[in-house]
Structures are given as structure tokens and as C-alpha cells.
NUTI-679116 format. One record per residue (C-alpha): residue number from 1; residue in one letter; x, y, z; chain. Coordinates in Angstrom, 1 decimal, padded with zeros to 4 digits. Layout:
BEGIN
<atom k="NUM" r="A" xx="X" yy="Y" zz="Z" c="A"/>
...
// end
This chain:
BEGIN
<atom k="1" r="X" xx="-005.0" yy="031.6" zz="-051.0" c="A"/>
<atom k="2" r="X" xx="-001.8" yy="031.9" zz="-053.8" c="A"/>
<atom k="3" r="X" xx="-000.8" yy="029.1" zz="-055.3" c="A"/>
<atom k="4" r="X" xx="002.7" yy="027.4" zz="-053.3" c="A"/>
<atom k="5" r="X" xx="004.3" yy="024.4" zz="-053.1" c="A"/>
<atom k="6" r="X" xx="002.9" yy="023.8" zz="-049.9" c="A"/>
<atom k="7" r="X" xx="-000.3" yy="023.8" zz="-051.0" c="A"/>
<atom k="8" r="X" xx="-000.1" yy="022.8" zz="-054.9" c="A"/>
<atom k="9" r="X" xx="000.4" yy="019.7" zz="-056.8" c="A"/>
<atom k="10" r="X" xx="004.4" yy="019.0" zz="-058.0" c="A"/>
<atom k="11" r="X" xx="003.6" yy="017.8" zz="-061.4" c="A"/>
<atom k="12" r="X" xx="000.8" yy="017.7" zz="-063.8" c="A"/>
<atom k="13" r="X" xx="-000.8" yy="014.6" zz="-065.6" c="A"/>
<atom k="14" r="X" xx="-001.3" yy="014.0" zz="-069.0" c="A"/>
<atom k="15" r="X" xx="-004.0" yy="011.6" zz="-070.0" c="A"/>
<atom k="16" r="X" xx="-002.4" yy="008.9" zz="-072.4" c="A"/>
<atom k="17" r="X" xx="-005.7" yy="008.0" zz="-073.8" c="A"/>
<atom k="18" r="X" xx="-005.5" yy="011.7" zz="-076.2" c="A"/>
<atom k="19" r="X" xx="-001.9" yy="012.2" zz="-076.2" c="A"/>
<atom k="20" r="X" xx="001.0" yy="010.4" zz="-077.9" c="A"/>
<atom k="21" r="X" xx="003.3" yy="008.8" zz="-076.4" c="A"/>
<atom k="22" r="X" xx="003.7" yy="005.8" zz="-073.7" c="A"/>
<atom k="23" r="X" xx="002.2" yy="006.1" zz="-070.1" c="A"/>
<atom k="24" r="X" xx="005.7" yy="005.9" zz="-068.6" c="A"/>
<atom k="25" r="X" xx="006.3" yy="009.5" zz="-070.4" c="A"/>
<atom k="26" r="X" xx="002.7" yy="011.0" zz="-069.3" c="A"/>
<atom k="27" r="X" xx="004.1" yy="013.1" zz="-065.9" c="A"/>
<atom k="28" r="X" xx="005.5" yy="016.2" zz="-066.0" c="A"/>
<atom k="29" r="X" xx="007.3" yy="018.4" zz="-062.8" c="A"/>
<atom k="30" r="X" xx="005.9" yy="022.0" zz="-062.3" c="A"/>
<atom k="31" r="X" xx="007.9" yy="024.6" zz="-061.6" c="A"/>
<atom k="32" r="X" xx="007.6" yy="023.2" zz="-057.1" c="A"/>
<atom k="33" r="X" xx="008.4" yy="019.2" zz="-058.4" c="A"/>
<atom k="34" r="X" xx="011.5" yy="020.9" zz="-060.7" c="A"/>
<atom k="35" r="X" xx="012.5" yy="022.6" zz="-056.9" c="A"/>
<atom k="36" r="X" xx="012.0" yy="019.6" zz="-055.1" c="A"/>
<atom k="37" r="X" xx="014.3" yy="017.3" zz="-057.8" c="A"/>
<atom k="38" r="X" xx="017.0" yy="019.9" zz="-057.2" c="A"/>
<atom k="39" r="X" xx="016.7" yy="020.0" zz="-053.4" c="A"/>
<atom k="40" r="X" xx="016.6" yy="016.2" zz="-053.5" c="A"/>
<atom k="41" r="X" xx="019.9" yy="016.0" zz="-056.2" c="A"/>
<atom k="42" r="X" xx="021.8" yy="018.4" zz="-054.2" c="A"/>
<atom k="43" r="X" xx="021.5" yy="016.0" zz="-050.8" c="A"/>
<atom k="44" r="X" xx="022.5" yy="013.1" zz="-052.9" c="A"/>
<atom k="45" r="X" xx="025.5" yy="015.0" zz="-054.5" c="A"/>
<atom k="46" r="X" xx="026.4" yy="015.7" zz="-050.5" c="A"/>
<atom k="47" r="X" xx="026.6" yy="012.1" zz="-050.0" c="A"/>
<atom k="48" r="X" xx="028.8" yy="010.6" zz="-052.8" c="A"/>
<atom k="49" r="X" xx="028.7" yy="007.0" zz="-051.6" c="A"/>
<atom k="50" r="X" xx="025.4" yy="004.7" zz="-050.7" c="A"/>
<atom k="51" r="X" xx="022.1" yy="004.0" zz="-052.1" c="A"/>
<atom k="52" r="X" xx="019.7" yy="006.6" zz="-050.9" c="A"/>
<atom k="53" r="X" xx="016.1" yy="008.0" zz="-051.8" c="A"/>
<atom k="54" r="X" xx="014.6" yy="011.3" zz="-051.8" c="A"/>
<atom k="55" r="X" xx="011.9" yy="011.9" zz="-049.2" c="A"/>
<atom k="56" r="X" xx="009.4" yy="014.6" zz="-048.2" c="A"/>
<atom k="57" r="X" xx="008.1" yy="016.3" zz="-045.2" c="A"/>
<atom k="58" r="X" xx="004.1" yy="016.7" zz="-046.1" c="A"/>
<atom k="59" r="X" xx="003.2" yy="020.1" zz="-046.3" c="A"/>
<atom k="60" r="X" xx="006.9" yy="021.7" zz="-046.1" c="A"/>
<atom k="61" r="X" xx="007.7" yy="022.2" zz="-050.1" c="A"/>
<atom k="62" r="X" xx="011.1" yy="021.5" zz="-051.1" c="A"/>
<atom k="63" r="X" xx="012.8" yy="022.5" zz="-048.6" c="A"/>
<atom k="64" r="X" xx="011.0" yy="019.6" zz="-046.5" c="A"/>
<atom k="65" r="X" xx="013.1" yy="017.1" zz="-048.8" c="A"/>
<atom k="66" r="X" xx="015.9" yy="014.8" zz="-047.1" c="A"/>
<atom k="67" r="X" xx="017.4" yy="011.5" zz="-048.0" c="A"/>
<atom k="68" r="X" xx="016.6" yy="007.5" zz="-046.2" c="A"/>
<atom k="69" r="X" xx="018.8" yy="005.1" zz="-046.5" c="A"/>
<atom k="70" r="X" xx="018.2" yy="002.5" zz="-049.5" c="A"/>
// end
């Protein structure tokens, strides 16, 4: 089966015990997690006012992605 962002991870993992840098900084989006931040900046950008949080729909890729109140 092809990789997709249905079926694949969103970002990758670096371990901070070889790598510089602090833990905070050791996740990095793929190419589906860099789809998925746009989808979800693009439903906050709908909705100018309120606090809101990106959510996803298991299994749907990005374009599973709406916004909760909070």
C-alpha cells in the first residue's frame, strides 16, 4: 500500500539524546502534518474572533481537520 496521509505518520522524531538542540525543538511536520497545519490555519483564519483548537477526524488526512471551541 503507497504511503498517504491516511495511513502515515504527520511528523517525524528526532531523538534528543544524539542531536543538538532542546527536546521542545525535536518534532518535525512531513509533508501530511505541513497539509494538516494549513488546513487547520485556514479554519482559524475563517473565524477571526474566539479561542479555538485544531482537531482531526482519525483516518481522514487533512481534510478531516476542523476547529472546537477553546
Amino acid at each position: 500500500m503507497p504511503a498517504s496521509a491516511t495511513t502515515s505518520e504527520w511528523a517525524r522524531w528526532i531523538d534528543s539524546q544524539s542531536t543538538q538542540g532542546l527536546v521542545q525543538e525535536s518534532m518535525h511536520l512531513n509533508a501530511y502534518g505541513q497539509q494538516a497545519l494549513g488546513r487547520c490555519l485556514a479554519l482559524v483564519h475563517a473565524r477571526p474572533t474566539g479561542n479555538h483548537s485544531c482537531r482531526n477526524t482519525a483516518g481522514s488526512g487533512a481534510s478531516g481537520m476542523y476547529l472546537t471551541a477553546g
